[in-house]
Biotite code that builds the C-alpha atoms (Angstrom):
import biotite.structure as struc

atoms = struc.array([
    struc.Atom([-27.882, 103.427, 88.799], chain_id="A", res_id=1, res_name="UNK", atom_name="CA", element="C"),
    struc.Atom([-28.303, 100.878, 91.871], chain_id="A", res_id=2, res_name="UNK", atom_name="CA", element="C"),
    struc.Atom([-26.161, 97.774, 91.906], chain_id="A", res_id=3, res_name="UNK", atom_name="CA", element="C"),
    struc.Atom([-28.912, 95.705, 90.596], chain_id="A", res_id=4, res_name="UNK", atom_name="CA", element="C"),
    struc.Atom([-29.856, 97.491, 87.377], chain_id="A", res_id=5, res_name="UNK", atom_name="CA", element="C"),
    struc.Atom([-25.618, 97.373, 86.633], chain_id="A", res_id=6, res_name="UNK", atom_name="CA", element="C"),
    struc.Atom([-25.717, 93.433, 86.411], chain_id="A", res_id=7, res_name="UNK", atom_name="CA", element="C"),
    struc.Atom([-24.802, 91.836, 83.202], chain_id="A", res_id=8, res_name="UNK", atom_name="CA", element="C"),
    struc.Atom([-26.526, 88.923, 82.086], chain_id="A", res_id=9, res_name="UNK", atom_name="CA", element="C"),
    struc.Atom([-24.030, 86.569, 82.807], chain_id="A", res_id=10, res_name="UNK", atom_name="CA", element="C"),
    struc.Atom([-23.928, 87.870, 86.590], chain_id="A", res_id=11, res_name="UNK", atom_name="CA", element="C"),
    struc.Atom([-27.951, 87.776, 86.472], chain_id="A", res_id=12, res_name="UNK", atom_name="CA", element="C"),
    struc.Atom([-27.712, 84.007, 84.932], chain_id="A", res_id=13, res_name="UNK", atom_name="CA", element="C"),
    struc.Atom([-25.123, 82.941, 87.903], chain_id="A", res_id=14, res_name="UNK", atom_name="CA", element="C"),
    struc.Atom([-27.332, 84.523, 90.580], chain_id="A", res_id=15, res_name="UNK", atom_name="CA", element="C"),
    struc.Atom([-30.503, 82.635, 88.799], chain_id="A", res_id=16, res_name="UNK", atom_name="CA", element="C"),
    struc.Atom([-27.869, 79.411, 88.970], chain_id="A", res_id=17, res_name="UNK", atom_name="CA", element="C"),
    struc.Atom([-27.110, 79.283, 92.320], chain_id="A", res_id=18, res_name="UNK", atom_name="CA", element="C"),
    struc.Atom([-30.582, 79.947, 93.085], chain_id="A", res_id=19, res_name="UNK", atom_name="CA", element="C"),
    struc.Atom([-32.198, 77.299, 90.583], chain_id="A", res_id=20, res_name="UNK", atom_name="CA", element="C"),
    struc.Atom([-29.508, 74.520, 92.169], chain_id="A", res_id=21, res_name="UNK", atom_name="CA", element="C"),
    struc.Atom([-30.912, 75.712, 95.824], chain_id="A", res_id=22, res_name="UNK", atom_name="CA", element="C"),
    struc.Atom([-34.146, 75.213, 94.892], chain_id="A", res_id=23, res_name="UNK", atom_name="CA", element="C"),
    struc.Atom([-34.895, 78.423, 96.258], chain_id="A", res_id=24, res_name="UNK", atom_name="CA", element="C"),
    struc.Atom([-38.549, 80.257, 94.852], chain_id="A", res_id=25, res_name="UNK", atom_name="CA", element="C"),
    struc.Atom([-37.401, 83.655, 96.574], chain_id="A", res_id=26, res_name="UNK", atom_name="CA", element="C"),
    struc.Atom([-33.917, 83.413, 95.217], chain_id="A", res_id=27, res_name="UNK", atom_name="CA", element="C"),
    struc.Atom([-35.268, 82.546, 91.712], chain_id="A", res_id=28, res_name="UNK", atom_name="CA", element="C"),
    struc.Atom([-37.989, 85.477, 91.393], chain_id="A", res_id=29, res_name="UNK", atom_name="CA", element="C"),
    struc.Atom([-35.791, 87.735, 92.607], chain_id="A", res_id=30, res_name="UNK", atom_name="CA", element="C"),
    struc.Atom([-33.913, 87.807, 89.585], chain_id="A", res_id=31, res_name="UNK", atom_name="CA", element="C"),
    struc.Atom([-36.557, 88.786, 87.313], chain_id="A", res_id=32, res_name="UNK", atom_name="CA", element="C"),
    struc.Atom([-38.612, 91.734, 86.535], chain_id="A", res_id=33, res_name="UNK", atom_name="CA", element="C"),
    struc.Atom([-41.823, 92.789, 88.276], chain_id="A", res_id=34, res_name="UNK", atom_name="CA", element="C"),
    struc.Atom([-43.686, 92.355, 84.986], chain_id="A", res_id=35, res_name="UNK", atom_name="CA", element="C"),
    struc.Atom([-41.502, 89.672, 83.304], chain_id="A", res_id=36, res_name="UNK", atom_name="CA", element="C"),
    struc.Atom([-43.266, 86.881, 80.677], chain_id="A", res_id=37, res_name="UNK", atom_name="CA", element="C"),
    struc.Atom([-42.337, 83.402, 81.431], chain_id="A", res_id=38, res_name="UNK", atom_name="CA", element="C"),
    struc.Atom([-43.892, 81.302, 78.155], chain_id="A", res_id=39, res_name="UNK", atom_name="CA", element="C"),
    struc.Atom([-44.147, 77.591, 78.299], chain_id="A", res_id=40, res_name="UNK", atom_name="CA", element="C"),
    struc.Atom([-45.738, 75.315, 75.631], chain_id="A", res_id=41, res_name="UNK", atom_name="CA", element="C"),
    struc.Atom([-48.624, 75.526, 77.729], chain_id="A", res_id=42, res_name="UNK", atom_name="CA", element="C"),
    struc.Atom([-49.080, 79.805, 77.622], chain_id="A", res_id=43, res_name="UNK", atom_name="CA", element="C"),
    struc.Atom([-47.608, 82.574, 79.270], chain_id="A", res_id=44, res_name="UNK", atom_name="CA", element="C"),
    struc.Atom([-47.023, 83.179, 82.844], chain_id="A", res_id=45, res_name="UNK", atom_name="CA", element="C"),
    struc.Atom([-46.633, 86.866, 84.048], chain_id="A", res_id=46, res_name="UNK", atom_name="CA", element="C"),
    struc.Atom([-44.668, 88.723, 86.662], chain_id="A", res_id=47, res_name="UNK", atom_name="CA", element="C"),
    struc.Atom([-43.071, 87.356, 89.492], chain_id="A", res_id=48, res_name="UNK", atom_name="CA", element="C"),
    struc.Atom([-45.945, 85.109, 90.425], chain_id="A", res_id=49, res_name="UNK", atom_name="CA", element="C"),
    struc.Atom([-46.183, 83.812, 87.194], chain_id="A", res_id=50, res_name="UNK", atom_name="CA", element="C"),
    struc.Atom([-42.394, 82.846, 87.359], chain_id="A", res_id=51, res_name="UNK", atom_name="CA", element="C"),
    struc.Atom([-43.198, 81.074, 90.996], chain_id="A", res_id=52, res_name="UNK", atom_name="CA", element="C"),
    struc.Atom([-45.231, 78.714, 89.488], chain_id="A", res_id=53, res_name="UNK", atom_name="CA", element="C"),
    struc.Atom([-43.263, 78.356, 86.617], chain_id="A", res_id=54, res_name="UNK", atom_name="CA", element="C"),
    struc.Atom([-40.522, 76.833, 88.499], chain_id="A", res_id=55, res_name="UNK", atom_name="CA", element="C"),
    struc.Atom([-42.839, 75.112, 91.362], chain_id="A", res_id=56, res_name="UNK", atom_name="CA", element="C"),
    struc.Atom([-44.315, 73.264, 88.494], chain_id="A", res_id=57, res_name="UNK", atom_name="CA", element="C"),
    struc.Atom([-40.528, 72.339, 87.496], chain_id="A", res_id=58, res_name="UNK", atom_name="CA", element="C"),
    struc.Atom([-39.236, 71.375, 90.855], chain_id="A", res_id=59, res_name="UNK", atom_name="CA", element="C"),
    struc.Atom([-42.259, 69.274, 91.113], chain_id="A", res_id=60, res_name="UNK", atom_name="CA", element="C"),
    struc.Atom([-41.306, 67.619, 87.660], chain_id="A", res_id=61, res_name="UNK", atom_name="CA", element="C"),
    struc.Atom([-37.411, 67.508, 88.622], chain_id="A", res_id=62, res_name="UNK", atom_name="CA", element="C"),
    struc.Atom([-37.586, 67.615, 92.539], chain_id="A", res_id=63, res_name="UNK", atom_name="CA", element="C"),
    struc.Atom([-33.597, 68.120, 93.961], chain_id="A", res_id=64, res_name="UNK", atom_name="CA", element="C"),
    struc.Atom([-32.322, 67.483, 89.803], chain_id="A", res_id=65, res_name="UNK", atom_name="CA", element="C"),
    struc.Atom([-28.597, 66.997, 88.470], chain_id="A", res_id=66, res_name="UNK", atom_name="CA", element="C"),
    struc.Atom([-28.258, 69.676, 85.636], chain_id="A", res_id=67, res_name="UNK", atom_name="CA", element="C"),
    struc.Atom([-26.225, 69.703, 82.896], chain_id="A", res_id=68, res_name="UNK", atom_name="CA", element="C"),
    struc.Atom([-26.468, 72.803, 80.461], chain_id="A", res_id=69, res_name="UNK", atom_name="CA", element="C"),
    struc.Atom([-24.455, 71.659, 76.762], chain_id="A", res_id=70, res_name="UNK", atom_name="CA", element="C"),
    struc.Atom([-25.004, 74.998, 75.374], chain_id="A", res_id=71, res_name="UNK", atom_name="CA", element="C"),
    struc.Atom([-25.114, 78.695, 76.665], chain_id="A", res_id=72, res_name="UNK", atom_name="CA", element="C"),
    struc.Atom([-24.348, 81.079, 74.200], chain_id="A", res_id=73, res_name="UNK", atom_name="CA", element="C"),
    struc.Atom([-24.475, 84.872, 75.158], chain_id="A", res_id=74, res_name="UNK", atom_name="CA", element="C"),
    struc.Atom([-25.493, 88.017, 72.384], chain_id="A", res_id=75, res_name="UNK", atom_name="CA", element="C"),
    struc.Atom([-25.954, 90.721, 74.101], chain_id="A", res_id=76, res_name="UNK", atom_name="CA", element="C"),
    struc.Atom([-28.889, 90.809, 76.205], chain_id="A", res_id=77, res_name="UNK", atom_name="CA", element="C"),
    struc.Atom([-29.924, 87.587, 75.354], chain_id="A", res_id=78, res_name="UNK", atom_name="CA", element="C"),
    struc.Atom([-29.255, 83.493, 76.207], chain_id="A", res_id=79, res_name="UNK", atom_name="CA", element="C"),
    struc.Atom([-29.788, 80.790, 74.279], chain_id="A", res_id=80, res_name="UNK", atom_name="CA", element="C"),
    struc.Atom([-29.123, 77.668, 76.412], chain_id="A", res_id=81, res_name="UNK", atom_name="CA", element="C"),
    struc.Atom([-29.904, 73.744, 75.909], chain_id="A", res_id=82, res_name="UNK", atom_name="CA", element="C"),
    struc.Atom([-29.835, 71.323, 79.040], chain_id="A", res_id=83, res_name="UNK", atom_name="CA", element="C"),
    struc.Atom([-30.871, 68.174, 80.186], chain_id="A", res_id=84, res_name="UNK", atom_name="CA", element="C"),
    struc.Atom([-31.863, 67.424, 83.960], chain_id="A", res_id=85, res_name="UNK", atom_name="CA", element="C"),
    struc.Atom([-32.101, 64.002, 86.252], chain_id="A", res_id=86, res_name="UNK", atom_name="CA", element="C"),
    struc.Atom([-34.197, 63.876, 89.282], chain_id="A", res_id=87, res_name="UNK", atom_name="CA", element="C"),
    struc.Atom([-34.999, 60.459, 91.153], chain_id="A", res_id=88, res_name="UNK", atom_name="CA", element="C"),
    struc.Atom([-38.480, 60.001, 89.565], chain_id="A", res_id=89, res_name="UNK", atom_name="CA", element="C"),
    struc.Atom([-37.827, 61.832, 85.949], chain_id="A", res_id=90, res_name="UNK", atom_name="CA", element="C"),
    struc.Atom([-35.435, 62.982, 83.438], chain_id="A", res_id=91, res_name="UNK", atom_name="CA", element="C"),
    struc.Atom([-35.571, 66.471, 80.826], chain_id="A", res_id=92, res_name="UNK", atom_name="CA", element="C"),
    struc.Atom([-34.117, 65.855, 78.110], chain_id="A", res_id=93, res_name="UNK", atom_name="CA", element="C"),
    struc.Atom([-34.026, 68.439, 75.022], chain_id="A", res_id=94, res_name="UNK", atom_name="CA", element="C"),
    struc.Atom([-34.215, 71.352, 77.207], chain_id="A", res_id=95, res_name="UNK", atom_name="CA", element="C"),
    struc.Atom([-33.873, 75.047, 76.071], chain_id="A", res_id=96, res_name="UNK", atom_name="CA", element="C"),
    struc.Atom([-34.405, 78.195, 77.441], chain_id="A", res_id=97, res_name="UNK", atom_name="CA", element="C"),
    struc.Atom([-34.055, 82.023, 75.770], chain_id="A", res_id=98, res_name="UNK", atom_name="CA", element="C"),
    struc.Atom([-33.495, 84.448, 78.250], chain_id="A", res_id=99, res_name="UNK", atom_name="CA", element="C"),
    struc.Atom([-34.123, 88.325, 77.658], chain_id="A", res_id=100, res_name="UNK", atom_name="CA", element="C"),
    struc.Atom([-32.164, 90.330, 80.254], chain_id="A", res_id=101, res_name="UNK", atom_name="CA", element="C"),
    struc.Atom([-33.049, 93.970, 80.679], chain_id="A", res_id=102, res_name="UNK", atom_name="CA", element="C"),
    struc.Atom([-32.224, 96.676, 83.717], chain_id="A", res_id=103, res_name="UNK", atom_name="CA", element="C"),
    struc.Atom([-30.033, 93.295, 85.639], chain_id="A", res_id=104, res_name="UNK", atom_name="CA", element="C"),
    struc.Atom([-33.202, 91.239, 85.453], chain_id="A", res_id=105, res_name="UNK", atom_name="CA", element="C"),
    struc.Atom([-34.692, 88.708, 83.977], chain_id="A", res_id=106, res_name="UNK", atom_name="CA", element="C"),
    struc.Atom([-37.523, 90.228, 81.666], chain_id="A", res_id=107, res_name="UNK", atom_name="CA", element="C"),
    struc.Atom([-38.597, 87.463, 79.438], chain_id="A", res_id=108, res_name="UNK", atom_name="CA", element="C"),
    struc.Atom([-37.827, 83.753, 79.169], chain_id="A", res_id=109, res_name="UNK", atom_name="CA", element="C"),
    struc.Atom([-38.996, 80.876, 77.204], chain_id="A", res_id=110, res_name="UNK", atom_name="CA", element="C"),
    struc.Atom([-38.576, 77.136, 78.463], chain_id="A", res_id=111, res_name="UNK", atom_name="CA", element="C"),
    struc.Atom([-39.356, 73.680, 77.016], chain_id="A", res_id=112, res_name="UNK", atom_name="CA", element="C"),
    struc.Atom([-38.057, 70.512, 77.677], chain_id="A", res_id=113, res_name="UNK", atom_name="CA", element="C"),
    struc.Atom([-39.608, 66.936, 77.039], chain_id="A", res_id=114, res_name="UNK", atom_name="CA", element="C"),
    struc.Atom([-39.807, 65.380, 80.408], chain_id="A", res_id=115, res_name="UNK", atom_name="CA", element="C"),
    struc.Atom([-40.187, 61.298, 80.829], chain_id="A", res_id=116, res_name="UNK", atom_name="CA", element="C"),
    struc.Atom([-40.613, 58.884, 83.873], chain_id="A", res_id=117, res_name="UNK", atom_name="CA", element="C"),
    struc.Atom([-37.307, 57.130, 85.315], chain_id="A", res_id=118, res_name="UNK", atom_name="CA", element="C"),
    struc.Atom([-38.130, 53.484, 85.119], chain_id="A", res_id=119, res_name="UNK", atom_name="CA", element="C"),
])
């Protein structure tokens, strides 16, 4: 078993954390599968390219954000989180994520959040 696959999800969610706050793509994909699902409102994104532009799209909506997760609650291989984010031109609000972890990586993971203009 390599030290990767032996991860638990809350060591794969603090790796994803530090990366997330760095703003760093690499760090980010990393994380998840080669053939995860990242679903949006707007459809489903697949595999590591589909979670790049996932999260470009949200850096460009929250470039260098404050977060603020109210709720993570771990079951097993899964996390159910809520948040809320501030950048300098927008805010998040009503965040929430599920997270499927599988093999320490990311394999699946919902997001929406409601995102409105700083004025």
């Amino acid at each position: 078993m390599s030290e990767l696959s032996s991860r638990t999800p809350q060591e794969i969610f603090q790796s994803h954390g530090k990366a997330l706050l760095a703003e760093d793509l690499d760090g980010i994909v990393a994380n998840y599968a080669p053939d995860a699902a990242f679903i949006t409102p707007t459809g489903v994104r697949h595999g590591r390219d589909g979670v790049r532009e996932g999260f470009a799209q949200l850096f460009a909506d929250l470039p260098h954000a404050t977060w603020d997760l109210t709720i993570q609650t771990f079951e097993g291989d899964v996390l159910f989180l809520e948040w809320s984010a501030d950048s300098d031109s927008n805010q998040a609000r009503h965040g929430v994520d599920t997270f499927v972890f599988r093999n320490g990586l990311i394999q699946t993971q919902t997001v929406r959040y409601a995102l409105a203009p700083k004025s």
